[in-house]
C-alpha positions, 0 to 999 in steps of 0.5 A: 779690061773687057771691050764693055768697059772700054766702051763705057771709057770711050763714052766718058771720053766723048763728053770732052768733044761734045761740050766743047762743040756744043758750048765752045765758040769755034767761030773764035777758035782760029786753028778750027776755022782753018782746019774745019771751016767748011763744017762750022755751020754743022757743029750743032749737028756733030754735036749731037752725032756725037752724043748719039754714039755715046748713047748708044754705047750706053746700049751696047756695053749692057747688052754685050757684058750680059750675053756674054757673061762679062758684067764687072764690079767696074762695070756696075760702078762706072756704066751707071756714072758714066750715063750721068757725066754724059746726060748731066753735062748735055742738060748743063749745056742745054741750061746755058743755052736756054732750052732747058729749066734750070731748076729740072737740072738742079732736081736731076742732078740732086738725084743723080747725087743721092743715088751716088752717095747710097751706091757708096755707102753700099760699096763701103758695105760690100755692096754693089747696087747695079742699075734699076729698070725705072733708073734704065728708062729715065736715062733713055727718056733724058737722052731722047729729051737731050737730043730734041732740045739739041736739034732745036728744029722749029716746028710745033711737033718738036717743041711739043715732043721736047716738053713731053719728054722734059716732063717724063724725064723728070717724073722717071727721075723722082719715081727712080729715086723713089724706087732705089731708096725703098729696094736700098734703105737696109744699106742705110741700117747695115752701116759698119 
């Protein structure tokens, strides 16, 4: 396995501590109190540390795998599934804790599926349909826009700057899709 793919393996793996720190009550958890009492107030902000790094990673595995010729099958399946785990399970928290609409969510993820189902079909057909640009830069906005609703820092800029890039998140989100269905509809007629 070629250091991208790793590094998309290590950004799945980086949900798990991101969920549970953001989601989880470590007030309650007294083996992490006693261990780590001195950081509880700081969870918030390893939290997002935490997915900061997997976004980067993001960043880091397309750059590596295409200067150094290392694009893989399992790369294009997985580094574009991989982004969703990570974005979708943020903007689920962010909905539980009421930073986020419920109904972007459903609209974001509803896309993330069709998108899935199309890149299947595809793959039953000997088609690998890699990451589009307009798909690259929704995943750029949602992870800016994840990442000021999970600082959630009071002050008029912030709260400003969050719904903008809500907004964004959400218009690069339907005009992706738009865009993966018109590139891709002749998957759908060459069906075996």
């Amino acid at each position: 396995m070629n250091l991208p793919n790793k590094l998309t393996i290590f950004r799945v793996i980086l949900i798990v501590p991101f969920v549970l720190l953001l989601l989880g009550n470590v007030n309650e958890w007294g083996w992490f109190t006693a261990i780590f009492g001195g950081i509880l107030e700081y969870v918030n902000g390893i939290a997002v540390a935490i997915f900061v790094i997997a976004s980067l990673t993001d960043l880091l595995d397309g750059k590596i795998a295409r200067k150094y010729n290392m694009v893989t099958n399992f790369g294009k399946f997985m580094d574009p599934l991989a982004d969703k785990l990570l974005v979708c399970s943020a903007m689920i928290c962010l909905v539980e804790m009421r930073r986020l609409p419920a109904w972007i969510v459903i609209i974001i993820i509803a896309r993330e599926f069709i998108i899935s189902g199309f890149r299947l079909i595809a793959s039953d057909n000997g088609v690998v349909i890699a990451a589009s640009y307009w798909g690259k830069f929704k995943t750029v906005f949602q992870m800016a826009m994840v990442i000021v609703l999970m600082l959630d820092i009071d002050h008029e800029v912030f709260y400003w700057a969050g719904i903008v890039l809500t907004y964004v998140s959400l218009a690069l989100t339907l005009v992706s899709l738009a865009d993966y269905i018109a590139k891709n509809r002749h998957v759908l007629k060459e069906q075996k």
